[in-house]
C-alpha positions in Angstrom: -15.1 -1.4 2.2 -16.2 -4.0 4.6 -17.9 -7.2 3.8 -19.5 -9.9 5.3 -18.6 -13.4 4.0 -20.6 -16.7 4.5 -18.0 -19.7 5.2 -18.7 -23.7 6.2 -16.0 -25.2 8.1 -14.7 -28.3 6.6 -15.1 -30.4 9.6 -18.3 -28.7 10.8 -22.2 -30.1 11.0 -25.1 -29.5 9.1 -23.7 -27.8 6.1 -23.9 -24.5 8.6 -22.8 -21.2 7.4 -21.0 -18.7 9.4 -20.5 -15.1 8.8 -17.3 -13.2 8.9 -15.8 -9.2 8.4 -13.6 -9.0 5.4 -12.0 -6.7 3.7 -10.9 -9.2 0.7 -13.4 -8.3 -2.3 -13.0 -11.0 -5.3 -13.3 -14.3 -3.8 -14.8 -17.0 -5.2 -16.9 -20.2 -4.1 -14.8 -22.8 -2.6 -11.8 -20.2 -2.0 -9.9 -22.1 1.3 -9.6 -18.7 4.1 -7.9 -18.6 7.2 -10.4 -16.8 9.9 -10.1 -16.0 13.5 -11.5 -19.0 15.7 -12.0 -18.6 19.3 -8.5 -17.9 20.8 -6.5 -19.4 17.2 -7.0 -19.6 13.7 -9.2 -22.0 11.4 -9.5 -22.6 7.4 -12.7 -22.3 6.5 -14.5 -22.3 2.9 -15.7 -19.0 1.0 -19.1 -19.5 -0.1 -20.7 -16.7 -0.8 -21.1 -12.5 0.5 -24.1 -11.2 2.2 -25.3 -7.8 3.1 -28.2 -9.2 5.0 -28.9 -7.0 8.5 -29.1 -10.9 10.2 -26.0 -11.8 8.7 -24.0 -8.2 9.7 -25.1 -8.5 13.1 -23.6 -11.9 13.5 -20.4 -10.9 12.0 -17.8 -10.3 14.7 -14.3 -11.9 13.9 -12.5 -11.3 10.2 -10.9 -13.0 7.8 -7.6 -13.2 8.3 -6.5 -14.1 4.7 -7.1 -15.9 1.6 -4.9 -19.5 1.4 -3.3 -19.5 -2.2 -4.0 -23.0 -2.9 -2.5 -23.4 -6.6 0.9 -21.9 -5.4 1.3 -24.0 -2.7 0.5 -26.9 -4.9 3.0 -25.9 -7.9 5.6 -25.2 -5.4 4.6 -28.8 -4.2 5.3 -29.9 -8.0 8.8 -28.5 -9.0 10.0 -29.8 -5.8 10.1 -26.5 -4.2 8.9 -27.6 -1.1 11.2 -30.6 1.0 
């Protein structure tokens, strides 16, 4: 089932929110996300789902995935990662 995720950009203005397509149910506040930018990719930050007719309508790129945060950092801990 498709949702429609609100996400702020890190390096974005007035604390604006931005809706996005997804298909990823369980996140969480906070979760870091990689979405479709303009002709790339950007991180953005999970903040909540809507199901708001406003919100749906402005929904037109996805979510590409979810950034797994805690594995990259624990890889980053037993030296995994040079």
């Amino acid at each position: 089932m498709k949702s429609i995720a609100l996400v702020k950009f890190p390096r974005g203005s007035f604390e604006q929110e931005y809706s996005y397509k997804t298909d990823i149910e369980n996140l969480k506040k906070d979760d870091v996300l990689v979405v479709q930018a303009n002709n790339s990719y950007s991180i953005a930050i999970f903040q909540r789902y809507s199901s708001s007719k406003s919100r749906v309508e402005q929904a037109t790129k996805w979510i590409v995935q979810k950034v797994d945060v805690e594995e990259f950092e624990t890889k980053l801990f037993l030296g995994e990662l040079e």
